[in-house]
N, C-alpha and C positions, 0 to 999 in steps of 0.2 A: 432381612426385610429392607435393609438401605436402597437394594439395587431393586428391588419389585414393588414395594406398597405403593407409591405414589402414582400407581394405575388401577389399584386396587377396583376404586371407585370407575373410572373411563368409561364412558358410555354418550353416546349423541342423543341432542335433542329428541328427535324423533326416533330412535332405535335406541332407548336406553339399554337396552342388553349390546350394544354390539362394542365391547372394551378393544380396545388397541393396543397393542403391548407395544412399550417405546422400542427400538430396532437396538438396546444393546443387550436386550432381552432374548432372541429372538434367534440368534446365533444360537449354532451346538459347536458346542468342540471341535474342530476337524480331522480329530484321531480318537475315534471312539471304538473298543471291543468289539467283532461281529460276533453274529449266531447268540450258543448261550451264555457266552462269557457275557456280551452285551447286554442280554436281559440279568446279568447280576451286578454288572460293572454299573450302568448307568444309576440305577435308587441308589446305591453307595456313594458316586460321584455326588452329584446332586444332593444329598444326604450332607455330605462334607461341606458343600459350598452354604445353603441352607442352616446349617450348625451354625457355621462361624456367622453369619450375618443376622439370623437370633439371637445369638448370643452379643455381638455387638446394639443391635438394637436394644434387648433387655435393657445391658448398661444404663443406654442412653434414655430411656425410658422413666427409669430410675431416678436416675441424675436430675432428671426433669421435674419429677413428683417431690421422691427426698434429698430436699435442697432448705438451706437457711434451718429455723428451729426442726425440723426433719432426718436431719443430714445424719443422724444417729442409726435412724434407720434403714439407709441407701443397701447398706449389704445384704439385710431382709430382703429389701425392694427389690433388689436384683434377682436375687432366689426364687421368690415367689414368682417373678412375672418368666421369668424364664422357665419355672414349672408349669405357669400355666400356656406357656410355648408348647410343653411337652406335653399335657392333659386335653390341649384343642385339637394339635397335630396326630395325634393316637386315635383318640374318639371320631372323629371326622376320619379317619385311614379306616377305619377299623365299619363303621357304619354308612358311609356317603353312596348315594347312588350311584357317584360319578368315581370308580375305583383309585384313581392319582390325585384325589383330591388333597391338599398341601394346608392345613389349618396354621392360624398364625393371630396373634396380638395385634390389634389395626390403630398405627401411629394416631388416626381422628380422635378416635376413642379417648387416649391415652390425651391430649393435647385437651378435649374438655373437661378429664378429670382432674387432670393434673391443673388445670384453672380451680376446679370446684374445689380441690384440697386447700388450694391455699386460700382461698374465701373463706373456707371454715377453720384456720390454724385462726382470722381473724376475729373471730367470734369470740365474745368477751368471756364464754365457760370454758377456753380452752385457753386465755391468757395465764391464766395463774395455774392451769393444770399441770401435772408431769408431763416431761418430756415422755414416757414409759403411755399416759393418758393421750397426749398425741400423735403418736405413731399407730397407737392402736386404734384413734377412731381414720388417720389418714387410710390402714388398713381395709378398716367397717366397709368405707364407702368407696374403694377399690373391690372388694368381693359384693357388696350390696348391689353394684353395678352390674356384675357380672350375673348373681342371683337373677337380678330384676330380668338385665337384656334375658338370660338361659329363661326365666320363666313365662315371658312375652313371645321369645320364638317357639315357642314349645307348646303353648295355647295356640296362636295362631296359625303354626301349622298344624296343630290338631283337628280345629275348624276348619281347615281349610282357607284362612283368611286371608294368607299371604298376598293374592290379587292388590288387594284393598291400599296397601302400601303405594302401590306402582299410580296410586291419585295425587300423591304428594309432588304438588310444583316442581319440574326440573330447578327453576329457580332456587328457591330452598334450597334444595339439596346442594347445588353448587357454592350457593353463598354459605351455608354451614361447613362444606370443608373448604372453600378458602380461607373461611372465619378461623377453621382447625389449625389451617396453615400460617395465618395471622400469632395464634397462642401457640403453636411449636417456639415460631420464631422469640415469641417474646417469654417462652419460658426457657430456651436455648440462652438470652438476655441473661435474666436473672441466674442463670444457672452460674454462670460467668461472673458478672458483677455484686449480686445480692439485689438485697435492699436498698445500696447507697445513692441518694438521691445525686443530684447531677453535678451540685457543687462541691459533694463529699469526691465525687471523680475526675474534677478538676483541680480540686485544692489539695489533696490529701494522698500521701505517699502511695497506701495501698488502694487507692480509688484510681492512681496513674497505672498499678500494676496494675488492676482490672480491666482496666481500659485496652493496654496491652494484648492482656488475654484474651479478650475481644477480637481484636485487631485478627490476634493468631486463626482464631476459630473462624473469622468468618474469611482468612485467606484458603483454610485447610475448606471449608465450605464451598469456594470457589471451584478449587482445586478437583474436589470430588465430584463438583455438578460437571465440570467443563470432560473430567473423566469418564462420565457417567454419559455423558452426551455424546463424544466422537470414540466412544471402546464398544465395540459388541458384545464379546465376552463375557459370561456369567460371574466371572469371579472377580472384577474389577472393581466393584466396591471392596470387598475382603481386602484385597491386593493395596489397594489406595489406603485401608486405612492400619493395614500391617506395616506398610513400608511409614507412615506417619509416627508409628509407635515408636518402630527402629529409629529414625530419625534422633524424635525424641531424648531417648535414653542414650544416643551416641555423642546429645549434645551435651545431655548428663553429666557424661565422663572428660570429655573434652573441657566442658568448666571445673572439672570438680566436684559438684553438686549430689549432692545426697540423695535420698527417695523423701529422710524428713524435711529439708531443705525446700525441693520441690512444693511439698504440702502448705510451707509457710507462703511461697508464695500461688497458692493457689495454682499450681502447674495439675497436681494429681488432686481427687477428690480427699477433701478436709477428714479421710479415716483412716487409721494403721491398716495395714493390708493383714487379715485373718485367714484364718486356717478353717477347715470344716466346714459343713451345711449350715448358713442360716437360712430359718423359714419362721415366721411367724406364727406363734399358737392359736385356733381358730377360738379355743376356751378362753385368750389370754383377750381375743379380740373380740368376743362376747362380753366378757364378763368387763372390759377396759376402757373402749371404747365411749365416747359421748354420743347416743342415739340420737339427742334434740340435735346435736350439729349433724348429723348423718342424715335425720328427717331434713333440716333445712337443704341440705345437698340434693334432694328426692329432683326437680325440676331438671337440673344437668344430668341429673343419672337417668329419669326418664328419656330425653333427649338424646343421650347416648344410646338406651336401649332401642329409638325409633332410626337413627344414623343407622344405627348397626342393621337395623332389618333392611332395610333399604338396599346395604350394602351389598347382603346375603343374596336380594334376589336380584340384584342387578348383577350380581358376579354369576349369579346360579345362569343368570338369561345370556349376561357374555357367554359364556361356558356352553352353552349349546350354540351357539353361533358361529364360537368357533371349531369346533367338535363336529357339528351339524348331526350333535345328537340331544333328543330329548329326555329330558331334567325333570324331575318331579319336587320342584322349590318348594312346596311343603314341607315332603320328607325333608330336604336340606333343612328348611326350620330347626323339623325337630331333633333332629341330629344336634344340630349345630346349640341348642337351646338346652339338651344334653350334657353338653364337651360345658358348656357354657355353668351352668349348676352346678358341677363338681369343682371347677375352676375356681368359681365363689365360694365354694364352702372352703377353701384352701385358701381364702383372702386373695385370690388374685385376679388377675384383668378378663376384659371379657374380648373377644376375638370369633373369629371365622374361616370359611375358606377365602386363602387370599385367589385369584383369579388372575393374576400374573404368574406368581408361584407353579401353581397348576399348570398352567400352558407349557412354562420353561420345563418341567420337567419331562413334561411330551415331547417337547422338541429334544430333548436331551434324550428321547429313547423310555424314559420311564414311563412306562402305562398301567404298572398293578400297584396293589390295595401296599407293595412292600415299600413304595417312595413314601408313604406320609409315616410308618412305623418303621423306618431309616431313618428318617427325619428326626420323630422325638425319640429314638435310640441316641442318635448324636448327639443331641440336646442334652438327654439324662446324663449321657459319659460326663458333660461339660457340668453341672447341676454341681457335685462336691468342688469344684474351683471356682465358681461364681462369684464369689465374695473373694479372692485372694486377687482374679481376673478384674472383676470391679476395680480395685482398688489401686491396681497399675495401671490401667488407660488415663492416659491424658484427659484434661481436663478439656483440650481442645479438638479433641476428635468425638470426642461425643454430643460437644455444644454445636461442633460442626455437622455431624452426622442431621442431628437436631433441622440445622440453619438449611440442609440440604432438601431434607421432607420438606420444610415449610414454606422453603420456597418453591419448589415443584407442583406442591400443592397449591399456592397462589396461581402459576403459571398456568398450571392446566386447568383451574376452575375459574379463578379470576379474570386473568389474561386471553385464555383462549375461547371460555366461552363468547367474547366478545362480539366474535365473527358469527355464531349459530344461534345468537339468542337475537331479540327486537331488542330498541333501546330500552323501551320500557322495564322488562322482564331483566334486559343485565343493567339497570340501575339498582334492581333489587338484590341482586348478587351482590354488589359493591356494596349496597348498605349494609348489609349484614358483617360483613367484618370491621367495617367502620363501626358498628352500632356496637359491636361488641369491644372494641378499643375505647369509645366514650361510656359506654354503659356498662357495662363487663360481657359476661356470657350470655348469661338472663336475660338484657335489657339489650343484647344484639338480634337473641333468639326470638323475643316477643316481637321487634321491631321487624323483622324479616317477615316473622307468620303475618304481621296488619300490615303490610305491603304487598305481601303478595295474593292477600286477602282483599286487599284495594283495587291492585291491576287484575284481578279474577273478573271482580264485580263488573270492572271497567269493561274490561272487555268482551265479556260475556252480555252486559247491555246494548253493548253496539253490533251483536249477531240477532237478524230479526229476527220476533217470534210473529209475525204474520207472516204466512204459507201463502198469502193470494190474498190481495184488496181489489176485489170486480163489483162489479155491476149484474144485476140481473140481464143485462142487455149480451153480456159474455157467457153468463151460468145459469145455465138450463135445469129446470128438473126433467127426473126419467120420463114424465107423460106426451108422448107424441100427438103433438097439436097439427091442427090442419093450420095450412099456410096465411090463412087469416089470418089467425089468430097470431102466427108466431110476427106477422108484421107489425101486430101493435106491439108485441111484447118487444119488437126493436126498437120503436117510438119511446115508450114509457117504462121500459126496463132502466133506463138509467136512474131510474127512481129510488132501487131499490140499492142500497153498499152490500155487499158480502164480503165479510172478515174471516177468513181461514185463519185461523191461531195455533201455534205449536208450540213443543218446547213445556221449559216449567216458565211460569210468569210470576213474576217478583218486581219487590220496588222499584230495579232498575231498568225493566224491559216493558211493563207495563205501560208507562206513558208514550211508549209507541203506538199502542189502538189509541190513546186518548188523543193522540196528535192527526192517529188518520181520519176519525171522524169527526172529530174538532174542521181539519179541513176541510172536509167533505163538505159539512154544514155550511160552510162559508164561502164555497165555489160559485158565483154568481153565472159561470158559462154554461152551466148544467142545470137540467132540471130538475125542482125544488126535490131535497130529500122525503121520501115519504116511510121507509123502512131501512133496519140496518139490521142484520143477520151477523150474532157470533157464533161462530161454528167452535164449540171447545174437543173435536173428535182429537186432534192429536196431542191436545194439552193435557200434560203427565201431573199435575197441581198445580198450586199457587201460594203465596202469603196472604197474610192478612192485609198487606198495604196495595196488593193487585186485586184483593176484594173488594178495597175500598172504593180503587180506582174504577170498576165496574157499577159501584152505586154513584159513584162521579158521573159517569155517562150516561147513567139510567135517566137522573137527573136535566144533564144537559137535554136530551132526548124530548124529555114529556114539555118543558119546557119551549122547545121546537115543535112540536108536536108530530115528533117523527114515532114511529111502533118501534120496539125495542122486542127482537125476537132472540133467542138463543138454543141453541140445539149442541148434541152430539155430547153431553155430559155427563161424566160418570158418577158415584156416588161422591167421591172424593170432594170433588170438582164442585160438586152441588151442596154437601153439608158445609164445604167454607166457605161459598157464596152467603147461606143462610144463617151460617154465623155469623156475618161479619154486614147485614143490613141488606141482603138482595134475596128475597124470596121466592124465585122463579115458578114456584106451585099457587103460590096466594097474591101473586102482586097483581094487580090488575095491568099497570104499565107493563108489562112484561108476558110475551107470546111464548113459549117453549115449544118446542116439537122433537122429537128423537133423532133427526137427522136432519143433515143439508139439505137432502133430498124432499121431505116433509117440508122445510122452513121455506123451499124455492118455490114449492107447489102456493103456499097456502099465500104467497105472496102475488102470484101471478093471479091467482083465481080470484085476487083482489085490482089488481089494477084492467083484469080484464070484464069485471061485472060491468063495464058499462056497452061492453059490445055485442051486438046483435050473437045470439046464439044461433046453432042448429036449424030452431025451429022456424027460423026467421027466412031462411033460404026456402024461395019458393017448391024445390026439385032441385032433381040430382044434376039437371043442366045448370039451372042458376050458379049451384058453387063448383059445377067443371068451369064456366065461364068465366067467375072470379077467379079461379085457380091457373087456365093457363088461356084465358084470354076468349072473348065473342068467337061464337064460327057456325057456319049452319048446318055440320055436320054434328051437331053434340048430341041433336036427338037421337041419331042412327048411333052416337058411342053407347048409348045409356042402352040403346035397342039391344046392342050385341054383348053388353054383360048380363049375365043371369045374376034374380035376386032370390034372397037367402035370407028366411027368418030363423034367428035363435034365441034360444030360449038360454036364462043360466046355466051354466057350467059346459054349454057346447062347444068339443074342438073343434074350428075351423082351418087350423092349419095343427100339424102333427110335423115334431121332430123326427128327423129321419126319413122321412117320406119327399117323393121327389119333390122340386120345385117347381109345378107346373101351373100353377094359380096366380092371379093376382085379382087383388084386395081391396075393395072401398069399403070402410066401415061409414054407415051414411047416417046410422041411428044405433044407440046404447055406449054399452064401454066395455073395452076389451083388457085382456091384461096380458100380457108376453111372460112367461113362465119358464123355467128349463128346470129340467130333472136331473136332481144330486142322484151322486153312487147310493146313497141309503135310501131311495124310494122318494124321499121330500122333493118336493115342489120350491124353488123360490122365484119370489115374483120378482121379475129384472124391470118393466116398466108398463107404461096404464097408456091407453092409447084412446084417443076420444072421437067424435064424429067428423069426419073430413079427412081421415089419414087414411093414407096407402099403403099397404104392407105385401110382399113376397114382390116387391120390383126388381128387388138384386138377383133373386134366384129366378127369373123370367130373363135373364141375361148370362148369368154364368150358369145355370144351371144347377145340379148337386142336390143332397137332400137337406133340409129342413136342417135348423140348426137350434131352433127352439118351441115349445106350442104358445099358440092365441087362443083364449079363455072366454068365451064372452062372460061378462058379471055382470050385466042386468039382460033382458029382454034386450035384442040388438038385429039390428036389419042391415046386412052383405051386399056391395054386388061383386059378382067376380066373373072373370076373365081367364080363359085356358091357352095357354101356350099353343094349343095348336089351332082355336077360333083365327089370334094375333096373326101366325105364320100364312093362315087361308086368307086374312084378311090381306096381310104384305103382298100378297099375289093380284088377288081379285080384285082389295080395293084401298091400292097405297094413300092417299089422301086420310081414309078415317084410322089407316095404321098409324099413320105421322100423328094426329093426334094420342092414339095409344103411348107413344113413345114420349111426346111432350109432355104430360101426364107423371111418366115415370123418372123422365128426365126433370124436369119443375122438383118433384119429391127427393131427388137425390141431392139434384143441388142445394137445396133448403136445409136436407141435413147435412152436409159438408161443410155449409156457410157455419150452420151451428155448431159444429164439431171443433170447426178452425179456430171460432170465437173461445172456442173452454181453453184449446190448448195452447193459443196465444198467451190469454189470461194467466196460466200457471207458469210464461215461461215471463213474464214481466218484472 
């Protein structure tokens, strides 16, 4: 895992699945087996390189956890987690959708438990306990971990929930494994020094050793990073920390020096080196273990179980990115939630597919289900020596192995997110490891969640939720008014505010309507407010402090004595208005209507009562005259359209039928209609006395493209394409009126067409 984990996680801002494998990864061998020797040669290779770097990681894993009052039980420690190397690796080989998938123990993991054990050795029910009572709850809450994550992925992808993860702030995630990488390092520290405070390390003989040992680890750390950086080669961690051992033991001999010698000075881990399997009793760690300190630990082992998911599907979505095939990250779940349950009822870690692992094995030629059951084949061979193995690695290649994750992991999450995040967002990276260095793990973790809970709110207030602040003078409703009418509605349109609102509205976006209409009200270049339209069609809810803020303006409003209308509301939308003091049904201050489209009508038919109607036009000449101007031809236009009385529900124009009519509705109301696939009728818009209709298709021609309804008693005149054509001949003068007529009407709707679509792009 030395040479792979620290990409485990890799994934970009905006493509969290698409992982990078670092380039020493990334090379294959250049003398590999063809044909079938290759497909047998390659899972064995790989199997081999794989083992040995498991099994080094275990160690160090170990080393990390049982350390100080602990250290009794390092050889366990090693056992166990190396088993559970072998029980991820199998179960994942064995079930994964993805056949090469490479299960493995993930350094993050291990780096917050290994904090939460030592939090809880300090717990005052474990001071005076057994050493035999301390190891077994360090135990507890190493498989309770693993329990918990296997029982979380294993629900979650049962439900189907897995999505729901991929919400959680890149932030977060970044800042908790740098945070990971922050407590490698400083359990690497302690691994090395102890407990000795800084003066014990200055003043004190074996405080100078330590320091030393230090020294050693974080050169051999150097050493393997800088290795790790300019070597391709897959086995270049093994290789770097094989030849560290030789070293080691050459220097052994060259001094003189013992293996117990060694020990005294903290060179080998502080234990005889043993013969045989240790694993820890799952009965011994039932029955041993302190559960209050185990519960106290619940928060970091929760927090582990939600890293780890995270991890799962951002490897599962690397994994098909790179593959360019698709992944069923559920099933990984539950798989993995699986391998995960068993692992814990054995006391050990909890783990996944690594997603580095996986690739290099592809690239090495490995593609079936036999690299990950290679794998913990290799491992199990190694499983009876683990505790003897243990016990001859250096002290300094495991604190360095340690120093080398932790820093990799700062680099790539810390360091490099710098470039891909805002400042904002990698402040919050940075605090998290910070926060868990002044605070511990707990008080980094909380500190993280309310920052980036902060810059959420932050920023998510600063994306509008008004869709469009117009004017009725811009926003029209469907009914087709004669050209009068629509001039006053240019005059005194600005009368009216219309608020398109979207989005959910909350504390922090809401005082954005309360600012537009606030100004609105107070714009002395415009004419006085007289109504304000909330449109809530695309707003998905609200709090209770954007409810409030709506009886805030209700208020302003009647005050001013502007109408307060609101439309397009769902139930939702409506019962926590009325929760929370705004009654849209009972309030008097307060208009409702079901749409935009209703709220624009009911507002126009108000600023327009004071204009002459219909009836007021003496003849059909009169409003041609106000329409496209005096001429003493108007009486011979009126002469050569034929009139047409209807009664309800008569079609005067039919979809489909040619376009050969055109249309003055001079008296009643029509309604423009078009017919759904299922027979239904919907009304598209209401057209009233003075409007022209079938102008477009007296020029392109084609058929009909919707019906005209009359809905009350209504009086026509109309015009035939081919009257127009006899008339273009015989008698151009009252044709050019014909055309100015059609042309007047087209422009008038285009002007208003322009005005909406300006409006929305503002």
């Amino acid at each position: 895992m030395a040479t792979v984990n620290v990409s485990n996680y890799k994934f970009q801002p905006e493509l969290p699945a698409d992982a990078v494998i670092p380039a020493r990864e990334a090379t294959v061998p250049k003398t590999l087996p063809k044909g079938r020797l290759a497909r047998l040669a390659a899972p064995l290779l790989f199997a081999g390189i794989a083992g040995i770097d498991g099994l080094g990681t275990s160690i160090a894993f170990a080393a990390l956890i049982f350390t100080g009052p602990l250290a009794a039980g390092f050889g366990m420690g090693v056992g166990v987690i190396l088993l559970s190397c072998v029980v991820i690796a199998l179960l994942i080989a064995l079930r994964s959708r993805y056949p090469s998938s490479v299960g493995q123990v993930q350094e993050a993991s291990i780096a917050i438990l290994a904090t939460a054990i030592a939090g809880a050795m300090a717990q005052p029910s474990l001071q005076s306990a057994s050493e035999a009572a301390r190891i077994d709850t360090a135990f507890a809450i190493l498989g309770t971990s693993a329990v918990v994550t296997g029982a979380i992925f294993w629900i979650f992808g049962a439900c189907r929930f897995g999505r729901l993860v991929r919400f959680m702030p890149f932030s977060v995630v970044a800042g908790f494994l740098a945070g990971s990488g922050f407590l490698l390092i400083q359990g690497a520290i302690m691994m090395v020094v102890g407990d000795r405070s800084l003066a014990q390390l200055l003043i004190q003989p074996l405080g100078h050793q330590a320091l030393a040992n230090l020294y050693i680890a974080l050169i051999f750390a150097i050493v393997l990073t800088l290795a790790l950086k300019n070597a391709s080669n897959p086995v270049t961690a093994p290789l770097v920390m094989l030849a560290g051992a030789l070293l080691f033991y050459a220097m052994l001999a060259v001094i003189g020096a013992s293996a117990e010698q060694a020990r005294m000075l903290q060179w080998l881990p502080s234990m005889p080196p043993t013969s045989g399997l240790q694993l820890p009793s799952p009965l011994a760690i039932v029955t041993g273990a302190d559960w209050g300190v185990v519960a106290h630990a619940l928060p970091a082992i929760a927090s582990v179980a939600l890293l780890s998911m995270v991890g799962v599907l951002l490897n599962t979505s690397g994994l098909e990115v790179a593959t360019r095939r698709e992944i069923d990250a559920d099933a990984e779940l539950r798989i993995a939630g699986l391998a995960n349950l068993v692992a814990g009822g054995l006391g050990g870690a909890p783990g996944f597919s690594g997603l580095s692992m996986t690739l290099l094995a592809n690239r090495m030629g490995a593609h079936a289900r036999s690299v990950g059951i290679a794998t913990a084949g290799v491992l199990l061979l190694m499983l009876p020596f683990a505790s003897q193995l243990a016990g001859a690695m250096p002290t300094f290649i495991a604190a360095g192995l340690m120093l080398t994750l932790g820093f990799e992991l700062i680099h790539d999450w810390l360091w490099g997110s710098r470039r891909q995040l805002p400042v904002s967002e990698w402040l919050v990276v940075l605090a998290i490891p910070l926060g868990m260095l002044a605070f511990g793990f707990i008080g980094g973790m909380a500190l993280g969640l309310a920052l980036s809970i902060v810059t959420f709110v932050y920023n998510y207030a600063r994306l509008s939720v008004i869709r469009a602040d117009t004017s009725g003078r811009q926003r029209r409703s469907s009914i087709d008014r004669p050209i009068a009418e629509n001039a006053v509605l240019d005059l005194e349109g600005d009368q009216v505010q219309v608020l398109e609102l979207q989005e959910f509205l909350f504390f922090g976006t809401v005082e954005q309507i309360i600012g537009a209409v606030r100004q609105r009200l107070a714009d002395r270049t415009r004419l006085s407010l007289r109504f304000v339209i909330l449109d809530f069609r695309r707003v998905s809810g609200m709090d209770a402090a954007a409810c409030a803020a709506f009886v805030k303006i209700r208020n302003m409003l009647v005050a001013s004595e502007v109408e307060l209308l609101v439309c397009g509301l769902n139930k939702r939308v409506e019962t926590a208005l009325r929760r929370n003091g705004l009654d849209v049904v009972d309030d008097p201050t307060v208009g409702i209507e079901r749409d935009l489209d209703h709220a624009l009508e009911r507002c126009e038919e108000r600023l327009l009562a004071s204009l002459p109607r219909e009836v007021d036009w003496n003849d059909v000449e009169d409003y041609l005259a106000q329409t496209i101007g005096p001429n003493a031809r108007l009486h011979d236009l009126v002469a050569a359209m034929e009139r047409i009385d209807l009664e309800p529900g008569d079609r005067f124009i039919r979809a489909g039928e040619p376009g050969d009519d055109l249309f003055l509705l001079w008296k009643g109301r029509a309604k423009v209609e078009a017919r759904l696939p299922d027979g239904r009728s919907l009304r598209l818009r209401t057209v009233k006395p003075g409007v022209v209709l079938g102008e477009i298709a007296i020029y392109r021609g084609g058929p009909r493209t919707a019906d005209v309804v009359a809905e009350v008693p209504s009086t026509v005149y109309r015009l035939v394409r081919q009257q127009l054509r006899h008339l273009e001949k015989a008698d151009p003068q009252l044709a050019l009126l014909i055309h100015r007529l059609c042309a007047t009407t087209l422009a008038e709707r285009l002007t208003i067409a322009n005005r909406v679509v300006q409006s929305l792009h503002e």
